[in-house]
N, C-alpha and C positions, 0 to 999 in steps of 0.2 A: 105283786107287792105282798099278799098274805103268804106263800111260799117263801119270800126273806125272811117275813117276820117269825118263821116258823124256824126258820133256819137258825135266826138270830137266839132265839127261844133256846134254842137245842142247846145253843154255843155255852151261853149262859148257867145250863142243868150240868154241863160240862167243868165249868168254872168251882160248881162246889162239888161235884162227886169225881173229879178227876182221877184222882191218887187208886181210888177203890175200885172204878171202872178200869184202869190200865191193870191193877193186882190181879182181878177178878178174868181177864181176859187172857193175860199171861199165863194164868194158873190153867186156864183148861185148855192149851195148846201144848206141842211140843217143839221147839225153835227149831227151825230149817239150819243143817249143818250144810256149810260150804266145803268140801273135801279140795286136797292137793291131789290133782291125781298128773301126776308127772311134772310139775309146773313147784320150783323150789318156793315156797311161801310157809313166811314166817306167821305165827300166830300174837295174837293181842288181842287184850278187853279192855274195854271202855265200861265206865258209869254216866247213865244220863241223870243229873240230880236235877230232882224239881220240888219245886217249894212255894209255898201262899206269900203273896206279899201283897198290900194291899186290895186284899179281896179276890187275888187272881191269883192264878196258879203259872209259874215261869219257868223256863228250863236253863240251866246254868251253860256255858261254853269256859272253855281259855280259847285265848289268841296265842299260838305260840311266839314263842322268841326266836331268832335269827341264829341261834349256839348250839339248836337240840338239832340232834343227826338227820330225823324225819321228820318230815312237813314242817318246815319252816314258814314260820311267819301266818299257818293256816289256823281257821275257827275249828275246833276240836272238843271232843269233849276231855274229861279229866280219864288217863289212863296209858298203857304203855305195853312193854312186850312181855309177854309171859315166858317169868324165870324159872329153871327148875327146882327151887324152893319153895314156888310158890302151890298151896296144894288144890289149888283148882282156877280154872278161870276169873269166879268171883273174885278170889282171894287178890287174885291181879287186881283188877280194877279198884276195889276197897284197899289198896296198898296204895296204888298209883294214885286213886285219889288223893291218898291222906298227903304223900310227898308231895305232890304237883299245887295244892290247893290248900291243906292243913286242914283239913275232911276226916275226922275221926271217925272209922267204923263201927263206934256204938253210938255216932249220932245218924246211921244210912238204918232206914228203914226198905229193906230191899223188897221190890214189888213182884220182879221177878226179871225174865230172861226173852232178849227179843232175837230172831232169826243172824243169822251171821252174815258179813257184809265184808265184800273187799275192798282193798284201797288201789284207785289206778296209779298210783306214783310211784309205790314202793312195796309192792308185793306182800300186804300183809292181809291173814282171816281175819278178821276182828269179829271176839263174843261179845255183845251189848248187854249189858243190867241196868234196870232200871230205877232208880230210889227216891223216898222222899227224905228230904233233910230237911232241918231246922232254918227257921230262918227269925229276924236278924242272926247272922253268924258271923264269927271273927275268923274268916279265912285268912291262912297265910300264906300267900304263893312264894314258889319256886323260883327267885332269881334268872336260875339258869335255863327253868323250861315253860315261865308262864310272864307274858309281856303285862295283860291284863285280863279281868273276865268280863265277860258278856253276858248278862242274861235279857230272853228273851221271852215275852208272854204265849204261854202256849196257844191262845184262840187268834197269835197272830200267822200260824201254822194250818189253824182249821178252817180261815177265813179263805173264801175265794178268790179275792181280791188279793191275797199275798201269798198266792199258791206258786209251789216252786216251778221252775222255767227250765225246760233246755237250753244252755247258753255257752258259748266255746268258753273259756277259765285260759289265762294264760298263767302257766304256774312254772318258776323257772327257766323260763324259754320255751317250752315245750303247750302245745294248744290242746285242751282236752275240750271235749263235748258231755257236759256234765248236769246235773239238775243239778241246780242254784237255787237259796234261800235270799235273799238280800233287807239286810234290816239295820238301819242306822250306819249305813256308808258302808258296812261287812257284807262282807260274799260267805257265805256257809254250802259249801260244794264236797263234791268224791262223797265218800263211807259215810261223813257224818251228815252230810244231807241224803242220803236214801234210810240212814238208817233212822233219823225223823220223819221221814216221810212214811216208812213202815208202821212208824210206830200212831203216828198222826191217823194212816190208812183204818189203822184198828180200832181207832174210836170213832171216824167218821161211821162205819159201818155197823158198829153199834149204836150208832144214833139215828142212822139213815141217812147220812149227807152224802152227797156226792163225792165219788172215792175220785182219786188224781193217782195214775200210776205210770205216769211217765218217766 
């Protein structure tokens, strides 16, 4: 019982210094590169936006829509394929936010850069950044590539009790065996649930909780 309550303690120290423990942890690493070595893979970056909203800190998703070429219909974060105008990875993802969501890059306070992650559906590296953004905000999604968004509370991430699962995902017809999030009827599976779960991993162990690296 006093080890929950200690646990729970922790979750809570979590809730108000989030943003600065993720900055602070980011900053003194350097993200694990995924290489193509013989294997055609496309590259993309994603933004994970997180934000206070009633005392808690939450992490933002889209649901895609059923029109966008990749991952149809899946929990994602905001972001897309890196073009060659764009002049760096970030730039991707601070772009593709702003299209996909209406996410202004002078409101993304970027915390920094988390390890690279593949997709099993569709062959892409994906760079992950991390940011805090403003919140109430007047997002304006993308018709064409954003159905709705999701946000979820980060300590429902760091909780044991809603830690992610090996679970087959039938996506397309095709059965993958995947770690799965599950929160309010959504499945959060592939790239964007390992790449929560890395990032979840980084502050469990700065806190001393029990890591989960399945």
């Amino acid at each position: 019982m006093r080890e929950v309550r200690a646990e729970q303690e922790k979750c809570m120290q979590t809730t108000k210094e989030l943003p600065w423990i993720i900055r602070d942890l980011l900053n003194k690493r350097v993200p694990k590169p995924i290489e193509a070595q013989g294997i055609s893979l496309k590259r993309a970056a994603v933004l994970i936006p997180l934000f206070k909203a009633a005392a808690e800190y939450r992490v933002l998703f889209t649901k895609r829509t059923d029109r966008v070429e990749a991952h149809k219909g899946q929990i994602s974060f905001p972001g897309g394929k890196i073009e060659e105008e764009d002049g760096s990875p970030l730039e991707t993802a601070l772009r593709e936010a702003d299209e996909e969501i209406g996410l202004s890059r002078k409101d993304v306070t970027v915390l920094g850069q988390m390890d690279d992650a593949r997709t099993v559906s569709s062959n892409f590296i994906v760079h992950p950044f991390v940011g805090l953004i403003p919140y109430p905000y007047e997002f304006k999604t993308s018709a064409m590539e954003v159905k709705e968004l999701l946000d979820v509370p980060f300590d429902v991430f760091l909780s044991g009790d809603s830690a992610g699962e090996n679970t087959p995902v039938v996506y397309e017809g095709v059965t993958y065996q995947s770690l799965a999030y599950r929160y309010k009827g959504e499945v959060i599976w592939g790239a964007t649930a390992r790449i929560m779960q890395n990032l979840v991993n980084l502050v469990k162990r700065k806190l001393d909780l029990p890591v989960d690296d399945r």
